[in-house]
PDB file of N, CA, C and O in Angstrom:
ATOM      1  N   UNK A   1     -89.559 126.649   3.237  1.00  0.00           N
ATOM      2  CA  UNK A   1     -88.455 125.864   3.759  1.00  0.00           C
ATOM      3  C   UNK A   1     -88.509 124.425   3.231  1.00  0.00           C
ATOM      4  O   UNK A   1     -87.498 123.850   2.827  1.00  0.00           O
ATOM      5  N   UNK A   2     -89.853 123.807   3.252  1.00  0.00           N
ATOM      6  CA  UNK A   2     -89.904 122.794   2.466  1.00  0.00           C
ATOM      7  C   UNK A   2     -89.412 122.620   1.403  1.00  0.00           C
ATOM      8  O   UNK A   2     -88.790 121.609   1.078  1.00  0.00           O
ATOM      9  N   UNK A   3     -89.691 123.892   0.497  1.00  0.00           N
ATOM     10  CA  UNK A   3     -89.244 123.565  -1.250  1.00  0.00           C
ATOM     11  C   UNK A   3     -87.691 123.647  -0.829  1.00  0.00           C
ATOM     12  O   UNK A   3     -87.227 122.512  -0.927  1.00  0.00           O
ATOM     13  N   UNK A   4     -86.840 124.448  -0.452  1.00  0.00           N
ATOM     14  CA  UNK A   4     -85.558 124.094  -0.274  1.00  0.00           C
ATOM     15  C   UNK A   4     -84.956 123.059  -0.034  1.00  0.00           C
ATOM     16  O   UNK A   4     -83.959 122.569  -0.564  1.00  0.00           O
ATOM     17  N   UNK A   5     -85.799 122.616   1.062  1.00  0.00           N
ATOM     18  CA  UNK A   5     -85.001 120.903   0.819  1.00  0.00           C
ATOM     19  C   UNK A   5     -85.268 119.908   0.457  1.00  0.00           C
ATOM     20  O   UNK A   5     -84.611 118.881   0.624  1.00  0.00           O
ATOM     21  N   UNK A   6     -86.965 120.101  -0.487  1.00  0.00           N
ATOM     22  CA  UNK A   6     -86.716 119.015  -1.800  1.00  0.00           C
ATOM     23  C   UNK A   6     -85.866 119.437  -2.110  1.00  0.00           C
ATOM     24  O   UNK A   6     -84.885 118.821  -1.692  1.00  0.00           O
ATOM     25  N   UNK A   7     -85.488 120.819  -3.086  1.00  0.00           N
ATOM     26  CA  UNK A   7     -84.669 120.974  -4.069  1.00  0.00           C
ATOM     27  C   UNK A   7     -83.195 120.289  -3.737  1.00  0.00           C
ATOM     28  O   UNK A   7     -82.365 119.970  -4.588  1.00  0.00           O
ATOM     29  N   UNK A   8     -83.078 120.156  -2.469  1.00  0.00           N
ATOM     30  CA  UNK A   8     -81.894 119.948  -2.186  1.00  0.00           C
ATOM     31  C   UNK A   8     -81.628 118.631  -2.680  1.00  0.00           C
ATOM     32  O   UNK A   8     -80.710 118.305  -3.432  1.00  0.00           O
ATOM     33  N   UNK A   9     -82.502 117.921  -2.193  1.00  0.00           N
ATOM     34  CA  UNK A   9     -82.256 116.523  -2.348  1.00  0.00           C
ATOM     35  C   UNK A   9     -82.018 116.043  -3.851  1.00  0.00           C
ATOM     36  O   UNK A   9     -81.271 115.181  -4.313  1.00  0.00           O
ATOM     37  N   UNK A  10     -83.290 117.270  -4.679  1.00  0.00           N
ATOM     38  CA  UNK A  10     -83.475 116.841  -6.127  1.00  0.00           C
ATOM     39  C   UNK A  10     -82.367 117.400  -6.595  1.00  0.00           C
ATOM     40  O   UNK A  10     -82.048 116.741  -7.585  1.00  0.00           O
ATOM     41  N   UNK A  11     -81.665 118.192  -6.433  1.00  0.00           N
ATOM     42  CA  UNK A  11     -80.031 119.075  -6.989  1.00  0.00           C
ATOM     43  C   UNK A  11     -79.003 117.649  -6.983  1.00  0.00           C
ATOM     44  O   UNK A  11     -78.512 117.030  -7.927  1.00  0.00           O
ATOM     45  N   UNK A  12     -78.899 117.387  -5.198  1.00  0.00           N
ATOM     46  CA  UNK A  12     -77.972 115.753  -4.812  1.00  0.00           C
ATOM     47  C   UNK A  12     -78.195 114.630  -5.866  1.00  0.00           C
ATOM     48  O   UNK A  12     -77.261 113.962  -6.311  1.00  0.00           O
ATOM     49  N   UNK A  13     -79.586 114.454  -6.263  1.00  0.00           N
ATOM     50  CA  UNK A  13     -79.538 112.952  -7.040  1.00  0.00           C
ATOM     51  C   UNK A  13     -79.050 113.641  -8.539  1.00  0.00           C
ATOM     52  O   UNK A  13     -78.496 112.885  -9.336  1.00  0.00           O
ATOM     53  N   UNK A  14     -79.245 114.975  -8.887  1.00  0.00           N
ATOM     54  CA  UNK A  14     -78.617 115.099 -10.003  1.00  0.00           C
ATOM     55  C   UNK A  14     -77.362 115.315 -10.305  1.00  0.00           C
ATOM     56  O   UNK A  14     -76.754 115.143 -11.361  1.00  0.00           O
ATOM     57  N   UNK A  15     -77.058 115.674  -9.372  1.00  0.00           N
ATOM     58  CA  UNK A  15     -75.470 116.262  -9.350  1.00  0.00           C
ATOM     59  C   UNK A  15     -74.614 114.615  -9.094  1.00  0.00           C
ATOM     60  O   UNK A  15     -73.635 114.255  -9.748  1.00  0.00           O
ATOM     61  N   UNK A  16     -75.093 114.033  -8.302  1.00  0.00           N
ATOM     62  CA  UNK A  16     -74.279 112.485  -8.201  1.00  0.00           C
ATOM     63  C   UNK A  16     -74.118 111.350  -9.648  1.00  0.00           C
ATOM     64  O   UNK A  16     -73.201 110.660 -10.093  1.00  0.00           O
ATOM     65  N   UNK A  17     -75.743 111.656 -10.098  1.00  0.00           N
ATOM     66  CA  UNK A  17     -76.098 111.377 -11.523  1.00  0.00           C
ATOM     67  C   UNK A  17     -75.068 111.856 -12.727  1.00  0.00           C
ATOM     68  O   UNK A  17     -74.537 111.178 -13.607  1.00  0.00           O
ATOM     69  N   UNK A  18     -74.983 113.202 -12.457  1.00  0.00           N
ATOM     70  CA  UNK A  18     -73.611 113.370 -13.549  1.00  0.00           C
ATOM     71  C   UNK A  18     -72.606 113.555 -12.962  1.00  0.00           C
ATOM     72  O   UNK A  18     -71.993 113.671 -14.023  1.00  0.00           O
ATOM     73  N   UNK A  19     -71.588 113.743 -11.986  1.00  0.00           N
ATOM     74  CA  UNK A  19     -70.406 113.091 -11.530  1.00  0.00           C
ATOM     75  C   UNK A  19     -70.274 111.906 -11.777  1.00  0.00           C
ATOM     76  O   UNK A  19     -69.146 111.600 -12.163  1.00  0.00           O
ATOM     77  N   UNK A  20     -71.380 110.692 -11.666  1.00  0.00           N
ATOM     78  CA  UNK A  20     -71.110 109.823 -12.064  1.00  0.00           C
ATOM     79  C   UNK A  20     -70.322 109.453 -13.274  1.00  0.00           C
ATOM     80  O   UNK A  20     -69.705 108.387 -13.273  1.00  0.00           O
ATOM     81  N   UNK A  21     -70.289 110.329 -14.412  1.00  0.00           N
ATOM     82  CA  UNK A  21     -69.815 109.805 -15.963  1.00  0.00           C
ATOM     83  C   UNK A  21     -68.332 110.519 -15.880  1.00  0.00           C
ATOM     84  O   UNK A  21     -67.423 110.286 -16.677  1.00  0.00           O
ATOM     85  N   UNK A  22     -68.249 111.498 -14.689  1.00  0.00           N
ATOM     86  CA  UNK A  22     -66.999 111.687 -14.880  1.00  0.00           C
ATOM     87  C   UNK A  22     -65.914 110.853 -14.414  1.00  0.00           C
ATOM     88  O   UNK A  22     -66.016 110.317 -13.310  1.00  0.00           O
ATOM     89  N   UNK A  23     -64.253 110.579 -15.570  1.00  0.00           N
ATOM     90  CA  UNK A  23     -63.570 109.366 -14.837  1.00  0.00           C
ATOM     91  C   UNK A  23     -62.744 110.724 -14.190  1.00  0.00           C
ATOM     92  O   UNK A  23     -62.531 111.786 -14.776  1.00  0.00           O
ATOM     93  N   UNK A  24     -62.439 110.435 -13.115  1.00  0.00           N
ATOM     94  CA  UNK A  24     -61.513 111.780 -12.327  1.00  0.00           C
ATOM     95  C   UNK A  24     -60.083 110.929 -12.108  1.00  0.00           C
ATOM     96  O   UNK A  24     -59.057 111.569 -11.882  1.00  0.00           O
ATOM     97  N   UNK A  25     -60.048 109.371 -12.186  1.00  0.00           N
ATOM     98  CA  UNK A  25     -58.545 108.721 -12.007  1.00  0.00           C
ATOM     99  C   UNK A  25     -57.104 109.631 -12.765  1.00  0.00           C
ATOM    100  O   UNK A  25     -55.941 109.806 -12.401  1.00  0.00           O
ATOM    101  N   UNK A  26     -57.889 110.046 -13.939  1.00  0.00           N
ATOM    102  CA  UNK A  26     -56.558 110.379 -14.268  1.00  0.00           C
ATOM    103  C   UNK A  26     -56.035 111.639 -14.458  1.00  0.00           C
ATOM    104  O   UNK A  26     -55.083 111.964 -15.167  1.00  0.00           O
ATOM    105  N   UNK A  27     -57.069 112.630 -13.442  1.00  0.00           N
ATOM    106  CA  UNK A  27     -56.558 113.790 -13.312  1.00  0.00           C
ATOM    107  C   UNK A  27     -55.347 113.738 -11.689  1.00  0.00           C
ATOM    108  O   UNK A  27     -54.336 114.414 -11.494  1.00  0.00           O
ATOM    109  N   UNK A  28     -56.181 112.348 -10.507  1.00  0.00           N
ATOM    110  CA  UNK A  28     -54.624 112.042  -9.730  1.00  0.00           C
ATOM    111  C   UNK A  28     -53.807 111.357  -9.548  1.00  0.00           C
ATOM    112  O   UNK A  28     -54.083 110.173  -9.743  1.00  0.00           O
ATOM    113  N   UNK A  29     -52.801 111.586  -9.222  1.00  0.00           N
ATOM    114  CA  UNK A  29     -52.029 111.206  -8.701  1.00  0.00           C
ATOM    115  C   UNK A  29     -52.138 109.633  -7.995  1.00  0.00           C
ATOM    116  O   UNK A  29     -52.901 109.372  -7.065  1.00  0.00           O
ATOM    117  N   UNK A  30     -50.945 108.377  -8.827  1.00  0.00           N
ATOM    118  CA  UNK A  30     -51.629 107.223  -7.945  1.00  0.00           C
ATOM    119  C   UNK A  30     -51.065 107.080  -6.861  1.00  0.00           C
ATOM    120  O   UNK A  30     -50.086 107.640  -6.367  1.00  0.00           O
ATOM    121  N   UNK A  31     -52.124 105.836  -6.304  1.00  0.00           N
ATOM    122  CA  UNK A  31     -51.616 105.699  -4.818  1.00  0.00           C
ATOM    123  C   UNK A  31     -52.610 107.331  -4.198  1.00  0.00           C
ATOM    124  O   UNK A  31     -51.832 108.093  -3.624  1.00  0.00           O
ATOM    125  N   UNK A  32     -53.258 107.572  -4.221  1.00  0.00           N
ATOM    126  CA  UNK A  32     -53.971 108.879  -4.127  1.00  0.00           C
ATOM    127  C   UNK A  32     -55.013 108.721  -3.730  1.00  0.00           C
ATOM    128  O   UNK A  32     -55.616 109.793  -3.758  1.00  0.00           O
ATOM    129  N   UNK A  33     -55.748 107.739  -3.259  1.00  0.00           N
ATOM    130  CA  UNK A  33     -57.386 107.411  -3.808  1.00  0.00           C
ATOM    131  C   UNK A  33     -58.157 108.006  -2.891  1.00  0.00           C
ATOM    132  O   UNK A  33     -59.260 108.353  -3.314  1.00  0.00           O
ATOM    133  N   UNK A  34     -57.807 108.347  -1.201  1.00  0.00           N
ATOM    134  CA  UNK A  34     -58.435 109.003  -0.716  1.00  0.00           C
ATOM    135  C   UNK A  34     -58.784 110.387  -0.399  1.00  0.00           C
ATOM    136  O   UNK A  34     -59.750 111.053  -0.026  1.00  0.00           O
ATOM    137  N   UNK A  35     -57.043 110.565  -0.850  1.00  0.00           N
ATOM    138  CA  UNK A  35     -57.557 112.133  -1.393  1.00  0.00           C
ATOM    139  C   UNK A  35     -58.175 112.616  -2.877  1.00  0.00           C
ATOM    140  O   UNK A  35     -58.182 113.777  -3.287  1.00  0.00           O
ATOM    141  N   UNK A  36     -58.585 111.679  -3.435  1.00  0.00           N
ATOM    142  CA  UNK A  36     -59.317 111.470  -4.823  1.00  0.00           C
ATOM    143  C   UNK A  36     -60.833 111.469  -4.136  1.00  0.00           C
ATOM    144  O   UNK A  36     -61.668 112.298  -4.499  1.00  0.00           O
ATOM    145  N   UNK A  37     -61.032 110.784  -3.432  1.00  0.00           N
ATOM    146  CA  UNK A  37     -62.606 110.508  -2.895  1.00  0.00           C
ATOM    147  C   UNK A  37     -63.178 111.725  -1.840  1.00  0.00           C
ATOM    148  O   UNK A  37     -64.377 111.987  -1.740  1.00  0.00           O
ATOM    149  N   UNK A  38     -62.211 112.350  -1.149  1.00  0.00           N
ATOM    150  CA  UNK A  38     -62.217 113.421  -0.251  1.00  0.00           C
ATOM    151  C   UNK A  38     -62.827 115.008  -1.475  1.00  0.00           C
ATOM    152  O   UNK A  38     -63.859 115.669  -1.362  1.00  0.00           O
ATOM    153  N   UNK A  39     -62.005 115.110  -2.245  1.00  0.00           N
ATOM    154  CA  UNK A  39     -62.172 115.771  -3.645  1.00  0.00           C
ATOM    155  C   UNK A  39     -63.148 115.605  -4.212  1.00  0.00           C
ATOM    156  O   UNK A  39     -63.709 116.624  -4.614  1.00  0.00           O
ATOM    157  N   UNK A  40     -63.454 114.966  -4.350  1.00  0.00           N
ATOM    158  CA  UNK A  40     -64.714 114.744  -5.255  1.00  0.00           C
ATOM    159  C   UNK A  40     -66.312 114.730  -4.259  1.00  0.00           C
ATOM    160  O   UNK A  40     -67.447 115.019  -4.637  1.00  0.00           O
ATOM    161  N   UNK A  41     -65.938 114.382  -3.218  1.00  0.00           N
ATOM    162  CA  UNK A  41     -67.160 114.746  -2.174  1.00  0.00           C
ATOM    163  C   UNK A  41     -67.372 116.154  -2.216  1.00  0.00           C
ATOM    164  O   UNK A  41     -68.309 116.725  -2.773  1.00  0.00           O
ATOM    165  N   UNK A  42     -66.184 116.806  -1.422  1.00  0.00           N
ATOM    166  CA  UNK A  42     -66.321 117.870  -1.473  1.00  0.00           C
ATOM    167  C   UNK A  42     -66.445 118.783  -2.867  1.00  0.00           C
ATOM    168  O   UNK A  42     -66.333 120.000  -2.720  1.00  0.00           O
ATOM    169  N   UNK A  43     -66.649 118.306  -4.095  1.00  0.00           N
ATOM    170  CA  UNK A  43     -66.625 119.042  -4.509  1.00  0.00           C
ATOM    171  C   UNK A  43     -68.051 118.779  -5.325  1.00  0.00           C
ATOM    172  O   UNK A  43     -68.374 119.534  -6.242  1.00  0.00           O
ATOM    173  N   UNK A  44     -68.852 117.694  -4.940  1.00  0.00           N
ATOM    174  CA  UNK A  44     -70.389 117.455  -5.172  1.00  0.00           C
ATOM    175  C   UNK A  44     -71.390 118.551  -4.271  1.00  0.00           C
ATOM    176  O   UNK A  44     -72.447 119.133  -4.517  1.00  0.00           O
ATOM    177  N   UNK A  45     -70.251 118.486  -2.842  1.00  0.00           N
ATOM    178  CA  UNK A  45     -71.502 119.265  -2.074  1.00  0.00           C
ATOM    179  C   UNK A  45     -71.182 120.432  -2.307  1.00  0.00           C
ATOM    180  O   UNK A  45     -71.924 121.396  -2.118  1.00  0.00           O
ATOM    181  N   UNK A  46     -69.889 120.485  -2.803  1.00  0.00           N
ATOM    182  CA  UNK A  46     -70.027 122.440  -3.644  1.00  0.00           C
ATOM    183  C   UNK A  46     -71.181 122.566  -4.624  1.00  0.00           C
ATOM    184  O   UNK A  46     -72.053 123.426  -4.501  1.00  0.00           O
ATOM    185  N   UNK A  47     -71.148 121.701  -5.568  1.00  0.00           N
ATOM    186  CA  UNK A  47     -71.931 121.828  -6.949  1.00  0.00           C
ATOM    187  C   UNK A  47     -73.248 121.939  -5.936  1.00  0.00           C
ATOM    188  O   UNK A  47     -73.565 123.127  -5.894  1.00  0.00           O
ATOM    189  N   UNK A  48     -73.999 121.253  -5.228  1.00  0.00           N
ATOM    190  CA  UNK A  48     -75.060 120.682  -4.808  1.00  0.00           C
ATOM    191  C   UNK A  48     -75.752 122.779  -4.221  1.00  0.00           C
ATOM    192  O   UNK A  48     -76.548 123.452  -4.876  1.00  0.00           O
ATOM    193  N   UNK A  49     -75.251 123.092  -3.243  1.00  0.00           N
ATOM    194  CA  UNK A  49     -74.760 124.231  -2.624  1.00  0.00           C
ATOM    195  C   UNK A  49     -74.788 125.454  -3.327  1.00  0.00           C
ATOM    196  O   UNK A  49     -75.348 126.463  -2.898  1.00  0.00           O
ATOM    197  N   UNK A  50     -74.144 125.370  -4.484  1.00  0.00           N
ATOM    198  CA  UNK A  50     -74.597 126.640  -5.449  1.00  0.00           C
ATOM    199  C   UNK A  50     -75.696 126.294  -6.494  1.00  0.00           C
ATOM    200  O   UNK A  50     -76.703 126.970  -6.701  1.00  0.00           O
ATOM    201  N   UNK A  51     -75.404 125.318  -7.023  1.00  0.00           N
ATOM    202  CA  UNK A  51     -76.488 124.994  -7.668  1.00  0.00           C
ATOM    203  C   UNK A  51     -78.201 125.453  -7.280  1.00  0.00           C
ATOM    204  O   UNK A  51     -79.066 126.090  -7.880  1.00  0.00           O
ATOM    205  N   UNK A  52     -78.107 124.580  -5.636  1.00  0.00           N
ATOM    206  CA  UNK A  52     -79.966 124.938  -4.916  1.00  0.00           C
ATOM    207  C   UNK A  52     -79.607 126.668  -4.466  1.00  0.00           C
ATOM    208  O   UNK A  52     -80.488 127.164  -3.764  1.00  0.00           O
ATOM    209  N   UNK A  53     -78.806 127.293  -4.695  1.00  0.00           N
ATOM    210  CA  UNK A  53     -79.017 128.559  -3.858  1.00  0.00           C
ATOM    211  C   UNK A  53     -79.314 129.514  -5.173  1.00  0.00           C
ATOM    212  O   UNK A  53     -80.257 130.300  -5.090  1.00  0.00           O
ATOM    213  N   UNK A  54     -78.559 129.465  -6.339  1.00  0.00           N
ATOM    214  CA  UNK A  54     -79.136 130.196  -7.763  1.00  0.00           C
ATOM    215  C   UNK A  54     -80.242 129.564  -8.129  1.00  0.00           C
ATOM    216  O   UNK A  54     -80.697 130.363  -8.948  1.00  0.00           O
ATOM    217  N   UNK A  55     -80.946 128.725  -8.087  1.00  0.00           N
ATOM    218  CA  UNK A  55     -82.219 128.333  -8.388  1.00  0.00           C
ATOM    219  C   UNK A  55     -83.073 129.251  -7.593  1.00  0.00           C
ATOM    220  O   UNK A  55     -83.808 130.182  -7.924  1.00  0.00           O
ATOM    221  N   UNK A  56     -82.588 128.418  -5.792  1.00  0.00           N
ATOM    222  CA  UNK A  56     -83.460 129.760  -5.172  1.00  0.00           C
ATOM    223  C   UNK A  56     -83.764 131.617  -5.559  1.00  0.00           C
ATOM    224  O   UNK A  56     -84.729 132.371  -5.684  1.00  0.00           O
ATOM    225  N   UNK A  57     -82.065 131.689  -5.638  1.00  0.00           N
ATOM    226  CA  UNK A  57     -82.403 133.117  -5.617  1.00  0.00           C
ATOM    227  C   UNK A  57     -82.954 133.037  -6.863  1.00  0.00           C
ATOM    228  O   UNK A  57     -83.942 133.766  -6.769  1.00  0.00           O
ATOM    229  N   UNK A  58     -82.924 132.605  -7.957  1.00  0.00           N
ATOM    230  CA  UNK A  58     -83.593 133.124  -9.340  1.00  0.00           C
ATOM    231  C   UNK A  58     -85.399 132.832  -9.265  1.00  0.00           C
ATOM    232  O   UNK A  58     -86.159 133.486  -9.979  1.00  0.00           O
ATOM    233  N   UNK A  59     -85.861 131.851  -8.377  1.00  0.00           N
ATOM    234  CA  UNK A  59     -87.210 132.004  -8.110  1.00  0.00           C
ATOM    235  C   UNK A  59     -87.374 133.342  -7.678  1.00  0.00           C
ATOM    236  O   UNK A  59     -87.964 134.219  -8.309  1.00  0.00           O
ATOM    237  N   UNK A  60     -86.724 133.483  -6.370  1.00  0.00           N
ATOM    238  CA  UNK A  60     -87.085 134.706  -5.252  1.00  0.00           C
ATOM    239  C   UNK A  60     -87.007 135.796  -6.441  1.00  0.00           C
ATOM    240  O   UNK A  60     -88.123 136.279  -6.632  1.00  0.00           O
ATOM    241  N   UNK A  61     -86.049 136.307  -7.268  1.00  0.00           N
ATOM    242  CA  UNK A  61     -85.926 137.344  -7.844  1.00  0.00           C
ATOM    243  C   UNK A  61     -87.385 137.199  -9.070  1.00  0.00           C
ATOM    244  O   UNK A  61     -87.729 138.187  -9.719  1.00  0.00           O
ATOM    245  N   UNK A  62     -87.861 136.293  -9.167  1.00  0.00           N
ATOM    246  CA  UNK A  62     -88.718 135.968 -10.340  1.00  0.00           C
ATOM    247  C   UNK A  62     -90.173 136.161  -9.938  1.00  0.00           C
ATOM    248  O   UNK A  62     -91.182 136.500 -10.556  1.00  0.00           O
ATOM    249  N   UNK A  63     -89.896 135.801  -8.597  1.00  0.00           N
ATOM    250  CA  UNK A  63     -91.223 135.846  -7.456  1.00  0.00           C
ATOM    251  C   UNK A  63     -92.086 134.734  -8.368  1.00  0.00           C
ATOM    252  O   UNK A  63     -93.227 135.079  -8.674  1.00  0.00           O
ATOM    253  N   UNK A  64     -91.539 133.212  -8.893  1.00  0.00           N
ATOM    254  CA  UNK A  64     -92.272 132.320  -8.759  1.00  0.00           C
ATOM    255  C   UNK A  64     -92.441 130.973  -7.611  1.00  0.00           C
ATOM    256  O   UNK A  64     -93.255 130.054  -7.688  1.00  0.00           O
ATOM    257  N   UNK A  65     -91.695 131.134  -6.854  1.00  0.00           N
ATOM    258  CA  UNK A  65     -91.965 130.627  -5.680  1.00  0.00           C
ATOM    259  C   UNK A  65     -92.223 130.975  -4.695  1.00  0.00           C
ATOM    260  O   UNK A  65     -92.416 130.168  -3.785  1.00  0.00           O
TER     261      UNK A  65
END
């Protein structure tokens, strides 16, 4: 349970790390910005979420963790 939520945390600083370089302004709509910021949250803690759960399962299936 421990390693899960390092990983978690270590998935979050990476996943924020590269969202960071993405510019997302001009995929909306202006005058938009909070549903621009709502979007993009939610869609870090998607990445974050699948990201630590295929790691997991690919340990579990690997039986190195």
């Amino acid at each position: 349970m421990l390693g899960k939520f390092l990983l978690y945390i270590l998935i979050t600083l990476l996943v924020v790390w590269a969202m960071d370089s993405v510019n997302i302004n001009k995929i909306f709509k202006k005058n938009k910005v909070i549903q621009a910021k709502v979007f993009y949250f939610l869609l870090g803690i998607s990445m974050v979420y699948l990201i630590t759960n295929f790691i997991m399962d690919l340990f579990e299936v690997s039986k190195i963790f």
